[in-house]
N, C-alpha and C positions, 0 to 999 in steps of 0.2 A: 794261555794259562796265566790266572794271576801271580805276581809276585810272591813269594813266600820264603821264609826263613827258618830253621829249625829253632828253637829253644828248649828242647829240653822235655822232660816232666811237667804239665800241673794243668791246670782244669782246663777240658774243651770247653768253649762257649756254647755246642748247641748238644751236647751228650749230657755234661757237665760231670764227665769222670776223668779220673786222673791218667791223662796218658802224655806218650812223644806228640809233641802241638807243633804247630807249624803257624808263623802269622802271617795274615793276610793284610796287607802293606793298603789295601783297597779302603777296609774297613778297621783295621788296627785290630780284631778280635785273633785269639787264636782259637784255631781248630785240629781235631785227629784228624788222622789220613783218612781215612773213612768221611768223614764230617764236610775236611776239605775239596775233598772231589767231589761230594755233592753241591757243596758251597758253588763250586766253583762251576757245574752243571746249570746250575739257577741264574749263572750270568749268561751262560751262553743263550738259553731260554729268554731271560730278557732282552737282548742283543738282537736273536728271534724275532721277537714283537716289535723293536724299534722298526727294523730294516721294515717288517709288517706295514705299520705308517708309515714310512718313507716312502711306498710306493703305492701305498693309498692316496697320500697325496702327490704324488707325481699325476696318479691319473688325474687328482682333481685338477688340479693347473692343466692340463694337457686339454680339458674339459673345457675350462676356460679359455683357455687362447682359443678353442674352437668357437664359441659362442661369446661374442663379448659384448651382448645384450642382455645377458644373466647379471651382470655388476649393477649394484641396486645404484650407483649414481648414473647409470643408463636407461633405468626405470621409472627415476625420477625424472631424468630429461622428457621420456617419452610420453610420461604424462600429463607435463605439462602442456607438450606438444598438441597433443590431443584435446586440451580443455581450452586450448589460446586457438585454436584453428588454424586456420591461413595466415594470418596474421604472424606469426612467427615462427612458422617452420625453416627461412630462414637462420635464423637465431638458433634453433633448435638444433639442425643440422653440426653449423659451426660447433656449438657448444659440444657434440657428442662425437666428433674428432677429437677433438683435444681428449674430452675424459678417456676415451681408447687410447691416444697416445700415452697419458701416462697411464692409464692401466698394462698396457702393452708395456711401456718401461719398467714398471714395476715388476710385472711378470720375469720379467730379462734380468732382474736382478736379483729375484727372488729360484730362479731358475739356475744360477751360476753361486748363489752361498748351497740350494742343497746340492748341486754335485757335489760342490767342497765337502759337506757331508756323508753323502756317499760313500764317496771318496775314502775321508775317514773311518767310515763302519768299516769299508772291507780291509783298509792295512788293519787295524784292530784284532778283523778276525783273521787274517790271512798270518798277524806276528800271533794268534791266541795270548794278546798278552793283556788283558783290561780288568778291570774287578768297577764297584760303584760308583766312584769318580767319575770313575772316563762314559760310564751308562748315564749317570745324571748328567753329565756335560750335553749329552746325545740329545737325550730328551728334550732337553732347555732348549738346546738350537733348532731344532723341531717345532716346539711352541711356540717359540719369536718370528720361525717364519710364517706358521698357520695363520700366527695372530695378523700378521702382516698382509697376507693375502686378503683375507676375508674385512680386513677395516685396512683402507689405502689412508696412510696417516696427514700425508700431503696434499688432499684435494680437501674440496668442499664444494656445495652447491652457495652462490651468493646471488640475491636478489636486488634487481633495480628497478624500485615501482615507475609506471610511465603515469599517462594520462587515461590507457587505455589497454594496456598491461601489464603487469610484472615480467619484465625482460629478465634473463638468469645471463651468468657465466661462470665458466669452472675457473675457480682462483685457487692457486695450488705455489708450491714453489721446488726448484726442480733440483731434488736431492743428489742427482746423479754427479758431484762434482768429485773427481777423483781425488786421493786420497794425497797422491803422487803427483797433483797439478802442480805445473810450472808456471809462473807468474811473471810477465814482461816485466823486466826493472828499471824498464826507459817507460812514463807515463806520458799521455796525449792531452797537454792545454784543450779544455772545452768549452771552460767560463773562466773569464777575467784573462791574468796572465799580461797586461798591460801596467803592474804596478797600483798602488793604493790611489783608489777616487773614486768619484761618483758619477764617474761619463756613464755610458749604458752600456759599453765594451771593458766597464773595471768594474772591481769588485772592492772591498775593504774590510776585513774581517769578517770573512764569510762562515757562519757556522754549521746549522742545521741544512742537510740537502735532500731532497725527495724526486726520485727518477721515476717516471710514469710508463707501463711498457712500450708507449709508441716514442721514446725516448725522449719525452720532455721534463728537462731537468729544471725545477723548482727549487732555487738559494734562497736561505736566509741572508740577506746579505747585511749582515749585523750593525755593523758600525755606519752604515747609511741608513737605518734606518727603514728597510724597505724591502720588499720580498721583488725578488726577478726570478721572469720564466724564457728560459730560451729551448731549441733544440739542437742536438750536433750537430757542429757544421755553423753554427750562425754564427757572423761575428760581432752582433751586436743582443742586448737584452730585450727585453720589456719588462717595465714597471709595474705590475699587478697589484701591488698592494703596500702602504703608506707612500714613502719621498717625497711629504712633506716637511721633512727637516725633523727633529725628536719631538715629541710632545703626547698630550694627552688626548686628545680628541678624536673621534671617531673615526677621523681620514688619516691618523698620524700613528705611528708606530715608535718606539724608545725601547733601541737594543732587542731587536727578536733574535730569539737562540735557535727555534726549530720551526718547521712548516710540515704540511702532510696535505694531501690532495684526498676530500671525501668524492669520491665519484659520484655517488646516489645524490647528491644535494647539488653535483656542479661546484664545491668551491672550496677554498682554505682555509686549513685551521692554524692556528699562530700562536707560539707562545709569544707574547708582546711581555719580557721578560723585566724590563725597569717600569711599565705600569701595571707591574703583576697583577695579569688579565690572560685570557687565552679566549682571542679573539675569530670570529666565523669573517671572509670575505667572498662574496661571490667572484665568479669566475666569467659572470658575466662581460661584456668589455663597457657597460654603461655605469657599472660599479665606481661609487665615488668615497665609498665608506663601508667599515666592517662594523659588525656587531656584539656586542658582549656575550661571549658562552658561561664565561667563569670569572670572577675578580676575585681578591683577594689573595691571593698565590702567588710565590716566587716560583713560576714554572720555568723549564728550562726545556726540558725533551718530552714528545708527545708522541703514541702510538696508537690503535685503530685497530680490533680486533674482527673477526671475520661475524663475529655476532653484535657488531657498532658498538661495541661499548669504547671510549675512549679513555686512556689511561695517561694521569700525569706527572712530572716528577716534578716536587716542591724542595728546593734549593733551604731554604729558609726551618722548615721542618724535617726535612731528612726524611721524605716519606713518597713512595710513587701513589697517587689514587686510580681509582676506578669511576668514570661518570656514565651513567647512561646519558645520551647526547638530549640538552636538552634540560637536564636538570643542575643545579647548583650546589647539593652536596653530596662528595663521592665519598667509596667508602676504601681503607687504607689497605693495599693489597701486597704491600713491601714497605719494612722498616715501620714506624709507629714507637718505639719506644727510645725515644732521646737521639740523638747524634751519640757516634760510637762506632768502636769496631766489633763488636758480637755478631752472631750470625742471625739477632732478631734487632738487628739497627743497618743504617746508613750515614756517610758523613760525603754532604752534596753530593745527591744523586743527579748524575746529569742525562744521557740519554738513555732512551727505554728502547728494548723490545718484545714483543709479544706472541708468540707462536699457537698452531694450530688446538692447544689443549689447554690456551690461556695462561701458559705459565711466562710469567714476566721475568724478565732478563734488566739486567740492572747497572749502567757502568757505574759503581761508588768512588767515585772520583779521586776525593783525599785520602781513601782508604785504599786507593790503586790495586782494585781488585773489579771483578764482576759477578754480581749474582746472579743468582737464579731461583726465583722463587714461584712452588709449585702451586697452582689455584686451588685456595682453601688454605694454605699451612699457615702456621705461625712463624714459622724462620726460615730463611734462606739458605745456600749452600753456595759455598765458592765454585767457582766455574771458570774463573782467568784470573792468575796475580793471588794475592792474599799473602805475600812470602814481602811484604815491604817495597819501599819505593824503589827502584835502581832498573837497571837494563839487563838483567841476566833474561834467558829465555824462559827461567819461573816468575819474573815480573812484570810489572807493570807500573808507569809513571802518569799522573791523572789520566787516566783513560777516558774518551769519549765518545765517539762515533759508534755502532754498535749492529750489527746487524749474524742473525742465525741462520743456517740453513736448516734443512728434515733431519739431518741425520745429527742434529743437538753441534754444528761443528758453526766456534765462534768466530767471526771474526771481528775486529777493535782495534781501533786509531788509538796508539798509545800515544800521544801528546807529548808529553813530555820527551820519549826517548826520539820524536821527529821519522816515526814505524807505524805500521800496520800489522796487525799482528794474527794469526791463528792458530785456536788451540781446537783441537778436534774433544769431541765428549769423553769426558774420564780421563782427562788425560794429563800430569802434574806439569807439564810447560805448552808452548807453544812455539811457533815457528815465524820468522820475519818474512811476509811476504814481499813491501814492499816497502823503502826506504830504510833506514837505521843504519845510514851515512852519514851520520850527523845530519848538523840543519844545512840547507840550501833552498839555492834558487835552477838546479840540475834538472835534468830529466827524470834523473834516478835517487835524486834528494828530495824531502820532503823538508816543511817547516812551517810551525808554531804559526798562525797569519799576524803575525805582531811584527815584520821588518818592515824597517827604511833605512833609505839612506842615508835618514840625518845621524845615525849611532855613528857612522864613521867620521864625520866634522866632529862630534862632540869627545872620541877619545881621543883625537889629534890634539884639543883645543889642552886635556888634560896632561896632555904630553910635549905641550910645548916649551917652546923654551928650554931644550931640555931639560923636564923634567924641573925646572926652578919655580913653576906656579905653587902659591902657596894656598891662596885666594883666587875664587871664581864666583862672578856672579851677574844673576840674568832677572830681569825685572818681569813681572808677574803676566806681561806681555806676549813675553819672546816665543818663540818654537820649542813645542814638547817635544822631548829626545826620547829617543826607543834605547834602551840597552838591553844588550845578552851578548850572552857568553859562551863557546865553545871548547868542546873536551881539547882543541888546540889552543885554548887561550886562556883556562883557567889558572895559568899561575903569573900573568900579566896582572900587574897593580900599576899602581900611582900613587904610593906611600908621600910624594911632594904635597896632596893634594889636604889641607888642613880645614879648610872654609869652603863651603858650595851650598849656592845659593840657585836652584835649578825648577826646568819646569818638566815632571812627564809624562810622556804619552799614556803609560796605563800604570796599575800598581805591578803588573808582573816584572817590571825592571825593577824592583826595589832592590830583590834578594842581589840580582845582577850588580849592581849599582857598590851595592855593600862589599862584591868581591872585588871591584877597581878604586876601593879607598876604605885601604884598611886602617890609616893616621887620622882619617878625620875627627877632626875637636868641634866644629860648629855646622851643622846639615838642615838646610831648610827644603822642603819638599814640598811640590805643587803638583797634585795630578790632574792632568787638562781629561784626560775621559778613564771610564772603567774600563775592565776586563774580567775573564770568569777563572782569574787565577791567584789566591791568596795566599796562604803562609806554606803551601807547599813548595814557593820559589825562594824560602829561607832556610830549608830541611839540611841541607849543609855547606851551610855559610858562617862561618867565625863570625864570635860576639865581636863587635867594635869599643874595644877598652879604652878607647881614648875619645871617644865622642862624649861632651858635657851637654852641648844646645841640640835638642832635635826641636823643629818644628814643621806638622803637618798639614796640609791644606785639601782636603778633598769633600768637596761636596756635591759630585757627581754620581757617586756610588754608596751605597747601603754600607757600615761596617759594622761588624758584632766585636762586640767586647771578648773574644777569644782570637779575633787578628789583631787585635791592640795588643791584647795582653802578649801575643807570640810576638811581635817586635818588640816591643819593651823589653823582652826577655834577652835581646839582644845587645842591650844599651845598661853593661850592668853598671856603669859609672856617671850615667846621665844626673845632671844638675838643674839644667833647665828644660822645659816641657809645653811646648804648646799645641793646640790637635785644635783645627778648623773641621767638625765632621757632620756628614746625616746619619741617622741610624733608624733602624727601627728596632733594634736591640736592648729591651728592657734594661738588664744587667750593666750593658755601657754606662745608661744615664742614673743607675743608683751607686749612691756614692760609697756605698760599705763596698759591693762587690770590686768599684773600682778602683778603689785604695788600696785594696787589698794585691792587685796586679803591678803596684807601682814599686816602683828602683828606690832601696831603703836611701842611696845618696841623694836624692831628689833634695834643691833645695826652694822652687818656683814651677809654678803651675800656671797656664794660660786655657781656658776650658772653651770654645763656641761650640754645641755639640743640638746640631737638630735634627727632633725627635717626631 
């Protein structure tokens, strides 16, 4: 029986005369006695009907596990079988195992939510306690599974033209990951793990990774310039594509951030991300050079949709595209309207991806969140993070790495916090699955690929003497130092330290750099190579009130006059001012915008700035 309350005197809802009403808590109307027991007769009737289809379709599934040559992806197998002859029955075979396996899986899980259902109707009717609610609730979960049954959301048919015929296989991916999984916290070296170089058994800022199902794993291996392909178990790489040192030319690669393996073509696609191009290399092993798919683009992350289209994220515009493979200009399927935090913007988008219904997935890097944008829409929806930068389990710190399974459940290398993280669908936080022990070199540590050893000579060298250095400095020559900093050492300075004249390894030590010399009065800065980490390694770090000389050296890397202007923000008593930079950033080299970002104490300006 549904809930009900007496109130009193005043109009029934379905007599509409004045009598003792009772309300129903279901639908918030009141009703007479009379009124209400009918009311309440109509639910049991619809209650009726559900239970009705609940075991209409039990038959239908019981139907299907009997015959699982009725599933129109096993229809499609067969006829292709049929039209390809001898020639691929083979193939045919293979392929129509699998599609049974997961139909069979699917079944099995589609077969354990409706008992849960079931289940439900009968306390329902066994307490007689439900009214609309709990009836539309019924219904719904009924629907979600019909719909499920009849369109398996996780397969597809994919085609591989030969010479003499279109080969298929069922490419699916396997939603059944429990809810409840437990996650090793000790992980297993597979590549690299021998320290920063470029032997064939190390790696060096490795970013983008693409694991193939016969397990061959495919690195960007970034900072060498050079794509390697090994499989588990091996202790050494192979070179597949550029290590010819950084450059422009067709056999050379400069900083790749992602890779993806096109099966149908045999070969890699590359974002070659400092000669924004997103390059094709065969997989050939006679291959001595890749080919231009795209140029002009700061691409960073690249995905591959099961209908080829390939989708790419532009660093530079804040926007992921869509290309058909093959042509030159895509069209913008996330983000488009400025850098920004809105849910119709981006602020560097770095890896992508792409699921069974095209909707594109989005790590928004400096916006330390992830989207999700549905095929066709105008704006996107948070899906991981959007709650600001930090470590709580509703955050996220530059996220990157990105990958979804069927059941919309995220998971994402949060970067910054030195975690891996997942957040299941709808859901306002996430869970650490593996690391968020701080940074290490552990089993059960992750970290940042930006260490070396040299950070430890260089904060002794600031510590020397106890602590009586006042001046330091290194000629434009010397070894670029890595700094960072841990939640154990961020109240460590070097207030002795007044002068430094230094060279380093990326800009991501800057912010670092700022929290081990909080006195400095004169700061020269060289950076020997880039990184893909800007003013978010400054987000809380004290202004340096006592620095008058900055001076910057970088012309390895791209900057935008909005990471200028975020360090100068820094420097509110700065006097003198020199910046060595490239840009391809309009606004850096006009002078109104520029002036406008400058330190009112400002009294000397040094400008080299190529454009």
């Amino acid at each position: 029986m549904a809930t009900t309350t007496s109130t009193g005197k005043a109009k029934c809802f379905k007599c509409d005369k004045d009598k003792v009403v009772y309300l129903c808590e279901g639908c918030s109307q009141k009703f007479c006695l009379m009124d209400l027991t009918e009311h309440q007769k109509n639910h049991g009737i619809e209650l009726d009907k559900i239970i009705t289809d609940c075991d209409a379709f039990r038959q239908k599934l019981i139907e299907q596990q009997g015959d699982q040559n009725q599933r129109v992806l096993i229809q499609q197998i067969d006829e292709w079988e049929k039209d390809s002859i001898n020639k691929i029955k083979q193939t045919a075979e293979e392929c129509r195992q699998i599609s049974i396996k997961f139909t069979v899986d699917n079944i099995v899980v589609i077969e354990k939510e409706l008992n849960k259902l079931i289940i439900d109707w009968r306390q329902i009717r066994q307490e007689d306690d439900f009214n609309e609610f709990h009836l539309d609730q019924l219904k719904k979960e009924l629907e979600k599974l019909q719909k499920e049954l009849n369109q398996v959301s996780n397969i597809s048919i994919q085609e591989h033209p030969t010479s003499f015929i279109n080969k298929i296989s069922i490419c699916g991916v396997n939603s059944n990951i429990p809810v409840d999984a437990k996650w090793a916290q000790s992980g297993m070296t597979v590549a690299g793990g021998h320290g920063a170089g470029d032997a064939i058994n190390q790696l060096d800022g490795p970013f983008g990774i693409f694991v193939d199902n016969d397990q061959t794993i495919v690195i960007a291996d970034t900072w060498n310039h050079r794509i390697i392909q090994l499989k588990i178990g091996d202790a050494n790489g192979q070179v597949i594509a550029g290590g010819h040192a950084s450059g422009n030319r067709l056999d050379q690669l400069n900083y790749p951030t992602d890779v993806l393996v096109d099966k149908e073509m045999n070969s890699l696609i590359i974002c070659d991300w400092q000669n924004r191009r997103v390059v094709r290399w065969s997989r050939r092993s006679d291959t001595t050079q890749g080919e231009i798919l795209i140029d002009n683009i700061r691409c960073f992350g690249l995905a591959l949709d099961n209908q080829r289209y390939l989708y790419v994220s532009d660093t530079d515009k804040h926007v992921v595209r869509r290309y058909k493979l093959g042509d030159k200009n895509g069209t913008i399927v996330a983000g488009g309207h400025g850098k920004g935090d809105g849910l119709n913007q981006l602020n560097y988008p770095t890896f992508v991806f792409v699921d069974q219904q095209q909707a594109v997935y989005v790590s928004d890097n400096e916006n330390h969140r992830v989207m999700k944008w549905n095929n066709g829409t105008k704006e996107g929806i948070v899906v991981a993070g959007g709650h600001g930068q930090g470590k709580a389990l509703t955050q996220l710190s530059n996220p990157n790495g990105l990958f979804v399974d069927s059941l919309g459940t995220i998971y994402v290398t949060d970067l910054g916090n030195d975690r891996v993280m997942r957040w299941p669908r709808e859901s306002n936080q996430g869970t650490v699955i593996v690391g968020g022990i701080d940074e290490g070199q552990g089993a059960n540590q992750l970290n940042s690929p930006e260490g070396d050893n040299t950070e430890e000579s260089f904060k002794e060298l600031l510590a020397a003497n106890n602590n009586r250095l006042k001046s330091i400095s290194f000629d434009h020559d010397s070894v670029g130092f890595i700094v960072t900093t841990t939640s154990n050492d961020q109240a460590v300075s070097y207030p002795n330290i007044e002068e430094l004249i230094v060279n380093l390894e990326t800009d991501k030590s800057l912010g670092h750099l700022f929290i081990l010399i909080p006195h400095i009065n004169r700061l020269h800065i060289n950076f020997n190579e880039l990184s893909f980490a800007s003013k978010s390694t400054l987000t809380n770090v004290s202004s340096l009130v006592y620095l008058k000389d900055f001076e910057l050296r970088s012309i390895n890397t791209y900057w935008s006059l909005d990471e200028i202007a975020y360090i100068l923000s820094k420097m509110p008593f700065l006097q003198r001012l020199a910046l060595y930079l490239r840009t391809e950033d309009e606004h850096l080299v006009n002078g109104q915008n520029f002036i406008q970002n400058l330190p009112s104490s400002l009294v000397e300006i040094h400008l080299f700035i190529i454009y």
